[in-house]
C-alpha positions as CSV (number, residue, x, y, z in Angstrom):
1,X,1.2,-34.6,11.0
2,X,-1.1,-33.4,8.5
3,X,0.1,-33.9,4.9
4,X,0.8,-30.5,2.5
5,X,-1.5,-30.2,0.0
6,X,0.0,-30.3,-3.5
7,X,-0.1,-26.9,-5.5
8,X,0.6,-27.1,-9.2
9,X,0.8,-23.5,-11.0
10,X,1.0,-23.0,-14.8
11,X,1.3,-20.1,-16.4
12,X,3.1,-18.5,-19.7
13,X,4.0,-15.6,-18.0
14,X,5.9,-17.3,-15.5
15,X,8.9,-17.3,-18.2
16,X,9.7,-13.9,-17.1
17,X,10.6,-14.1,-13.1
18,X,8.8,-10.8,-12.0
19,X,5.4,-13.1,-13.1
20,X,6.5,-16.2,-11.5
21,X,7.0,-14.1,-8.1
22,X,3.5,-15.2,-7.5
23,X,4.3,-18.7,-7.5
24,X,7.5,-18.4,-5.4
25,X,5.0,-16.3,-2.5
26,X,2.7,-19.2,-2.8
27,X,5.3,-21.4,-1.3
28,X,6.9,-19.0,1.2
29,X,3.4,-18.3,2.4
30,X,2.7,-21.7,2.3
31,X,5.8,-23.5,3.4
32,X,3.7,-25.5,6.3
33,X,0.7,-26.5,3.8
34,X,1.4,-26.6,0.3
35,X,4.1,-28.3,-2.0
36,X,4.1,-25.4,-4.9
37,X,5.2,-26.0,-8.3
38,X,5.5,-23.7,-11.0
39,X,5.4,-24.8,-14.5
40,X,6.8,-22.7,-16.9
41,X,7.8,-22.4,-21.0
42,X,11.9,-22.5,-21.6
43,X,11.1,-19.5,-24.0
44,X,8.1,-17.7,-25.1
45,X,7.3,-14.4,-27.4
46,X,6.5,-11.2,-25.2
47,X,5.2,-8.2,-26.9
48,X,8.2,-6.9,-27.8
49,X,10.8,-9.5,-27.7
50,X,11.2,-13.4,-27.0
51,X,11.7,-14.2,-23.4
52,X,14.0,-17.0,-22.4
53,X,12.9,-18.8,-18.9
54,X,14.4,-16.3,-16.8
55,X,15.9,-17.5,-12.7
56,X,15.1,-16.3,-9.7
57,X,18.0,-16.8,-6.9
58,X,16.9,-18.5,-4.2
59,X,13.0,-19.6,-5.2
60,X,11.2,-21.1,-3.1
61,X,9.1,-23.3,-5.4
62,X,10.0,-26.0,-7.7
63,X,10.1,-25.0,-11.5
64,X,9.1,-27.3,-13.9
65,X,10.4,-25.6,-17.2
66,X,8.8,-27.6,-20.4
67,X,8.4,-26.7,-24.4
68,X,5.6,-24.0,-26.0
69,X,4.5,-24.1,-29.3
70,X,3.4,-21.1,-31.7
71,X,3.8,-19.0,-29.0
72,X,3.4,-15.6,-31.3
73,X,-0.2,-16.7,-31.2
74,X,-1.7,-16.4,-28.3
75,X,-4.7,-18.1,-28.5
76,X,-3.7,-20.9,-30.2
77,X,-0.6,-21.9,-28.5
78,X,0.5,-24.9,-26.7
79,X,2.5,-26.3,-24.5
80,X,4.9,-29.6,-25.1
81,X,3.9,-33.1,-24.1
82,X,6.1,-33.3,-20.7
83,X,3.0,-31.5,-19.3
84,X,1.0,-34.6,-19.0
85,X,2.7,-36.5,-17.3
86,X,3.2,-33.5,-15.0
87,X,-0.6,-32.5,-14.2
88,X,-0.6,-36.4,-13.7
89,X,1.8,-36.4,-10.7
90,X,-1.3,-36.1,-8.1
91,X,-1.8,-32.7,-7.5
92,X,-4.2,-31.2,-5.0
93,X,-5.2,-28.5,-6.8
94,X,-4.0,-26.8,-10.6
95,X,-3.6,-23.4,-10.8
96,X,-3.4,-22.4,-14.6
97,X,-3.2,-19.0,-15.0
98,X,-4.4,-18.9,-19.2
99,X,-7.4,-17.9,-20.3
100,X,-10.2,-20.6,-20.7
101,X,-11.1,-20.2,-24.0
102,X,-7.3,-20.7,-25.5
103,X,-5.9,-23.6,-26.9
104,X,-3.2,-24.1,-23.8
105,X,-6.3,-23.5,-21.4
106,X,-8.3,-26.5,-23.1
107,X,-5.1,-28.5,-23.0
108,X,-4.3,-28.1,-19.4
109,X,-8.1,-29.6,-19.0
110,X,-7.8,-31.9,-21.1
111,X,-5.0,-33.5,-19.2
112,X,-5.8,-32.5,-16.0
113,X,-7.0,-35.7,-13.9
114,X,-10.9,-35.8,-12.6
115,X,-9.4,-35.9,-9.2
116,X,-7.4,-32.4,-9.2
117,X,-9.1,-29.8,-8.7
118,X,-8.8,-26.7,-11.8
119,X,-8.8,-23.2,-11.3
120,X,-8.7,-21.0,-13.8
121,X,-7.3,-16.9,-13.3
122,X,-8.7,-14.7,-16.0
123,X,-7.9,-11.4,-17.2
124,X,-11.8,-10.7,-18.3
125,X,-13.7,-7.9,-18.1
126,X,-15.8,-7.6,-21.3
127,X,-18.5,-10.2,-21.9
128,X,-17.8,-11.6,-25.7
129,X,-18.8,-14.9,-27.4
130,X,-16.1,-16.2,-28.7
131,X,-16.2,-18.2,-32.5
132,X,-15.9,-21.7,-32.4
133,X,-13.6,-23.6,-31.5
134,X,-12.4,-21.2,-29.1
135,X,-16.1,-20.8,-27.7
136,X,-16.4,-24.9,-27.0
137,X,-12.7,-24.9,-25.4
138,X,-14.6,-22.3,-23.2
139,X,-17.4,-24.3,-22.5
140,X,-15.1,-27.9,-21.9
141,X,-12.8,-25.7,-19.4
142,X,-16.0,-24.1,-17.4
143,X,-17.5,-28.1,-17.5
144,X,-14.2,-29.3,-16.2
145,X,-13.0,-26.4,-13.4
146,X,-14.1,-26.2,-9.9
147,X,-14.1,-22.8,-9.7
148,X,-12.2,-19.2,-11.2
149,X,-10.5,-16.1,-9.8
150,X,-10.4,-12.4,-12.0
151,X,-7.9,-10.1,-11.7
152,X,-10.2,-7.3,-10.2
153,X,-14.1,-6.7,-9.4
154,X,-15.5,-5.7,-12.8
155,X,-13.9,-9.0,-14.4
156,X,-15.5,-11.1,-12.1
157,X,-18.7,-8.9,-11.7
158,X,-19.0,-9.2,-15.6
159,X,-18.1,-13.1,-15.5
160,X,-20.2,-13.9,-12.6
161,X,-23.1,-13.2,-14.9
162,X,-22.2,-15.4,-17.7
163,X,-23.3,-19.3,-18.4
164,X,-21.2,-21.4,-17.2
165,X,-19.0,-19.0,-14.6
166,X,-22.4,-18.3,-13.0
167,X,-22.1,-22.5,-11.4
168,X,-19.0,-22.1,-10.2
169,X,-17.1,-20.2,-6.8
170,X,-15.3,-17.4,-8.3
171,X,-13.3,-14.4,-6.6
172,X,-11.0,-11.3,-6.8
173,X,-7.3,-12.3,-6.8
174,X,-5.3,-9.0,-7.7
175,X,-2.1,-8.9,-9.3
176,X,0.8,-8.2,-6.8
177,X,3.9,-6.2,-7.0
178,X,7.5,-6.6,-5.4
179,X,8.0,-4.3,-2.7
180,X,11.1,-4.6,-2.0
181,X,12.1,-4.3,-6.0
182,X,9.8,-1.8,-6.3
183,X,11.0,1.1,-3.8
184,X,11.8,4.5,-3.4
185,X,15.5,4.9,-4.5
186,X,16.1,8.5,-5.3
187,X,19.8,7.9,-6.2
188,X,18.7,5.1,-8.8
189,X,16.2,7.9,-10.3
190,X,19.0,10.5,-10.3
191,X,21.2,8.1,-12.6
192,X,18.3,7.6,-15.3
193,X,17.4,11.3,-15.1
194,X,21.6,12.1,-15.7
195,X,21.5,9.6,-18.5
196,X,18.9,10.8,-20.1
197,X,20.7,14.5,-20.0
198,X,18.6,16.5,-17.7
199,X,19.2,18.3,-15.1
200,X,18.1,18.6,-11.5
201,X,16.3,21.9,-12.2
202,X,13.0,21.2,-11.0
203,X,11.1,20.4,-14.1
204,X,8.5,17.8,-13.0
205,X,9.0,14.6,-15.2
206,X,5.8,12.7,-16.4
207,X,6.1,9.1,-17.3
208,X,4.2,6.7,-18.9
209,X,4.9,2.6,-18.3
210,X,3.4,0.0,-20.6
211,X,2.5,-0.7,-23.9
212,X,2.9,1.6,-26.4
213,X,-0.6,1.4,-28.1
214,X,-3.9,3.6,-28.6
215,X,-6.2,1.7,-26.0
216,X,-3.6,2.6,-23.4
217,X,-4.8,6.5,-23.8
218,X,-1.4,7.7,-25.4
219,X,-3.1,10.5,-28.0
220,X,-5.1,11.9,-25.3
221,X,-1.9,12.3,-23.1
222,X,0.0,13.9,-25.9
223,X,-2.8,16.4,-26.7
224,X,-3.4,16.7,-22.6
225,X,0.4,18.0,-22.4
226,X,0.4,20.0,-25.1
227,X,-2.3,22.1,-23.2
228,X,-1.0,22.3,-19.9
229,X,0.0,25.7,-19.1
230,X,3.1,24.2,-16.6
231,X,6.4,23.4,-17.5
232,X,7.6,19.7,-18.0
233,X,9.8,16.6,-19.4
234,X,7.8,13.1,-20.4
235,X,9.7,9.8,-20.2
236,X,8.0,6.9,-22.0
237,X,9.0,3.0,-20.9
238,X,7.7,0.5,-23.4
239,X,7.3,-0.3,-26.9
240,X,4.7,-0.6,-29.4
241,X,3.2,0.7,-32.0
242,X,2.8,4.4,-31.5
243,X,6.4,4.4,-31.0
244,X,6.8,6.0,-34.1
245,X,4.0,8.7,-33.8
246,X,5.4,9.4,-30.3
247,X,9.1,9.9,-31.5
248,X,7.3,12.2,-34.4
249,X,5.3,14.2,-31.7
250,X,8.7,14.6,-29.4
251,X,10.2,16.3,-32.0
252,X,8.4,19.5,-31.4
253,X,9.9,19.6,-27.7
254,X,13.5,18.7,-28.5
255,X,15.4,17.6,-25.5
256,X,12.2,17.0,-23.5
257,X,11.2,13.7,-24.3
258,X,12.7,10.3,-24.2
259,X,11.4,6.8,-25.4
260,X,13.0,3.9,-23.8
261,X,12.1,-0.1,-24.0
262,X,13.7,-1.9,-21.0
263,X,13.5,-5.1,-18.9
264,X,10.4,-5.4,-16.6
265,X,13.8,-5.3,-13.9
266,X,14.8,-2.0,-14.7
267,X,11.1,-0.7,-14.3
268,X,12.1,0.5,-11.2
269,X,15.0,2.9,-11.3
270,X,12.6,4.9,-14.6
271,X,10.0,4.9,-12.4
272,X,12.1,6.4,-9.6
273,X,13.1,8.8,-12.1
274,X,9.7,10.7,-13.2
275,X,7.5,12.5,-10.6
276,X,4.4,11.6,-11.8
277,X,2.5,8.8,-13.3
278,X,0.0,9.0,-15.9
279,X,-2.5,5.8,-17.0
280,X,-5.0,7.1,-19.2
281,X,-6.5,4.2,-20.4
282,X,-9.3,3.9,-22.7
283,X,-12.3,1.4,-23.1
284,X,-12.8,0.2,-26.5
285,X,-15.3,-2.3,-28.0
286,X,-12.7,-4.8,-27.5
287,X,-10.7,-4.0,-24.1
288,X,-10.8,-2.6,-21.1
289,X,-8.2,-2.0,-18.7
290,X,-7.6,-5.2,-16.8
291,X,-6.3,-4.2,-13.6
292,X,-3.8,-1.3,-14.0
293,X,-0.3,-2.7,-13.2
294,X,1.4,0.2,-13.9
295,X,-0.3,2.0,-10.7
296,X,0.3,-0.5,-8.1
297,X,4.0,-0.4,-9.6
298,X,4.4,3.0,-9.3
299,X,2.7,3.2,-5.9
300,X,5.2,0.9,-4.9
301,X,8.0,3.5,-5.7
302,X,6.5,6.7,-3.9
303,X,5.2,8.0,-7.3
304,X,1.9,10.1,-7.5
305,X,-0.5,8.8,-10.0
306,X,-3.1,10.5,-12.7
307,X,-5.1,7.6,-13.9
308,X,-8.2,7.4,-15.9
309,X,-11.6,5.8,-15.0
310,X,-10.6,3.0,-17.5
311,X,-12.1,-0.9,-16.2
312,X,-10.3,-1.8,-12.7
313,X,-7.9,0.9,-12.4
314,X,-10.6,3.4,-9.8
315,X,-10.5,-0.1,-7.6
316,X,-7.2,-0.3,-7.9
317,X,-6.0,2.9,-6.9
318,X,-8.4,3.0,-4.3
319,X,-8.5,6.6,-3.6
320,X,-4.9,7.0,-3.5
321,X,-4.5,8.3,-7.4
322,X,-6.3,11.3,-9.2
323,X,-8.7,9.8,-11.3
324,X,-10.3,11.4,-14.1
325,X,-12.3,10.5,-16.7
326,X,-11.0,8.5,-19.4
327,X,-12.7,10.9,-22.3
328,X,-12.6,13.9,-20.4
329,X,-9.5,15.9,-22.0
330,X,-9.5,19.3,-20.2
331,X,-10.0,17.8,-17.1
332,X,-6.6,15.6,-18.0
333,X,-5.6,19.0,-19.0
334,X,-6.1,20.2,-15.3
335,X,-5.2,17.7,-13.2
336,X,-1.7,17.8,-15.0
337,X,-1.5,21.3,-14.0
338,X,-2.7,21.0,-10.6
339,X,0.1,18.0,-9.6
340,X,2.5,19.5,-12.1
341,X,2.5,23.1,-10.1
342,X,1.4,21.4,-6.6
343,X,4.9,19.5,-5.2
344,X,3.0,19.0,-1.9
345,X,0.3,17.4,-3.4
346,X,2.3,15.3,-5.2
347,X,4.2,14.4,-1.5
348,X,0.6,13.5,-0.5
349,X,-0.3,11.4,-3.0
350,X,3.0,9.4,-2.6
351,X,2.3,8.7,0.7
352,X,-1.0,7.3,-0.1
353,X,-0.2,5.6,-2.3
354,X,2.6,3.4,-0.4
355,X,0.3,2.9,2.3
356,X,-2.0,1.5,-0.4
357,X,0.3,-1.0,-2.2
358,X,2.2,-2.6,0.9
359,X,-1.9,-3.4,2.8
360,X,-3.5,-4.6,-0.4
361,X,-1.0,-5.5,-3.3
362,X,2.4,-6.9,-1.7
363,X,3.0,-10.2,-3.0
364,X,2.7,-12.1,0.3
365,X,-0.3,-10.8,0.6
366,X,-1.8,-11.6,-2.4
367,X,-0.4,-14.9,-2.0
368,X,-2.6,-15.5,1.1
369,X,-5.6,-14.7,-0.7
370,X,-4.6,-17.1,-3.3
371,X,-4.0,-20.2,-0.9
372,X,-6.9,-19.1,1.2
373,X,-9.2,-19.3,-2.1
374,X,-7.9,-22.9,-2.8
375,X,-8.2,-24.1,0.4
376,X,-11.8,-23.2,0.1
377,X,-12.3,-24.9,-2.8
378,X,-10.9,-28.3,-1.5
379,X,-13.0,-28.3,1.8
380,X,-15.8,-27.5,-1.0
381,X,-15.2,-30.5,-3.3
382,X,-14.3,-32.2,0.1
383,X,-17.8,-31.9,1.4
384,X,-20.5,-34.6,0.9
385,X,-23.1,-33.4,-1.4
């Protein structure tokens, strides 16, 4: 009988359970030929709020939950000691899912033993140079890994590129989403839309879902309603820093907008509520949109998308979203009007984009690409040079 290969997963976002979903597909979709473990902080600081280590019922992977350190820092912090003698348990393969030029990245190769191998999943998709020390933590983790995934192909086009990534096998591992979570539920979208006191009069709702911040495109979405010439309601999910200017702005259409911060569990009902999506991203000197979450998310739930041109997200949606450029405000302008007016092409879009999500973004299946990446990279080290 051939022996399971030991599959050791660390990540800080595995504190919150929708995150460590990837982990517990690894073992379902693995349960003949890997041994997954996740590893995971008891309590770490999300954007908005701290996040203790939260279960899932039934997972199918074994959680290791350990100690983080300095945690409102991203880049510089770290995890407790118990991980040692973790990564020194005789794993097959580590899966750390931090950057490599972060304190916790270094760590994890520091103390990852010569004879696991280290793969590193980045969110990437701007070349920088870090400062010192983060740039040599960079350097030590590239010396020490046997190979790196991105979240989409503009990361790893940009990273494949770079000194250092250019040595090693990398490859597009997307984020997944929970189909069965994430679902049409029309009666769970009727709820929201009752509690947030409107009624079923046919005014299309447009949502937003992420952070509330200027990169994610909000000002161009404000000024893009403002202009359109059809009649609407906007429901924001999230929290940030434009709260304030949004709640400022809302006041001009009272009773027509709402602002709400809930748990990434409850994402599905608002989504289910609104009946179209908007993701108008922006590149900046500093950031560009990593893979578009939000999309896959609300493809998931049967809701039509408007998304900008923004890094990964034209990838991502695939053809099943109208994309439009992320600077282009009358054409945001328009395509609001269009999907706004058009409840058919609204239908159409929906359909696309569930057909979209469940062959290309449904956790098992990005679990398999996962475990088919390692496995590669085992017969690779495996191989005689």
């Amino acid at each position: 009988m051939t022996r399971r290969r030991k599959l050791l997963t660390i990540g800080h976002s595995y504190c919150v359970a929708m995150n460590r979903r990837l982990a517990h597909e690894l073992a379902r979709a693995g349960a003949d030929r890997w041994d997954v473990t996740a590893v995971a902080p008891t309590r770490f600081h999300g954007d908005l709020r701290e996040i203790r280590l939260e279960p899932i019922p039934g997972e199918a992977c074994r959680l290791e939950p350990i100690r983080a350190y300095l945690s409102r820092h991203i880049h510089v912090f770290f995890y407790g000691a118990r991980l040692r003698s973790i990564l020194r348990a005789g794993w097959d393969l580590a899966h750390c899912w931090e950057e490599p030029y972060i304190v916790a990245g270094g760590q994890i190769a520091t103390w990852t033993p010569r004879r696991t191998a280290l793969v590193f999943w980045t969110g990437q998709t701007i070349a920088k140079r870090f400062p010192p020390p983060f740039s040599a933590i960079e350097r030590y983790c590239l010396g020490r890994a046997a190979g790196w995934a991105a979240r989409g192909g503009v990361g790893a086009a940009m990273l494949a590129a770079r000194r250092g990534y250019d040595r090693l096998p990398g490859r597009v591992l997307p984020l997944g989403v929970d189909t069965e979570l994430f679902r049409p539920d029309p009666a769970a979208g009727r709820a929201i839309r009752e509690r947030m006191g409107w009624p079923d009069d046919g005014v299309p709702i447009v949502g937003y879902l992420g952070r509330l911040v200027e990169a994610k495109g909000l000002p161009l979405m404000l000024r893009a309603l403002e202009r359109t010439a059809e009649p609407w309601r906007a429901l924001f999910v999230g929290g940030g820093p434009m709260e304030p200017a949004i709640a400022r702005w809302a006041e001009r259409y009272p009773g027509r907008v709402r602002i709400v911060a809930v748990p990434h569990e409850q994402v599905p009902a608002y989504l289910n509520a609104i009946d179209l999506l908007c993701a108008p991203s922006q590149t900046t000197p500093e950031w560009r949109e990593i893979f578009g979450r939000m999309v896959i998310e609300a493809f998931a739930c049967g809701v039509p998308v408007i998304a900008s041109d923004s890094g990964e997200i034209p990838a991502v949606a695939g053809g099943a979203a109208m994309i439009v450029g992320e600077r282009d405000e009358p054409g945001w302008t328009a395509a609001l009007d269009v999907l706004l007016g058009d409840p058919a092409r609204r239908r159409e879009l929906a359909i696309r984009g569930r057909e979209r999500v469940r062959a290309n973004f449904a956790w098992p299946i990005v679990a398999r690409m996962h475990l088919e990446f390692f496995a590669e990279l085992l017969e690779r080290r495996a191989r005689p040079d």
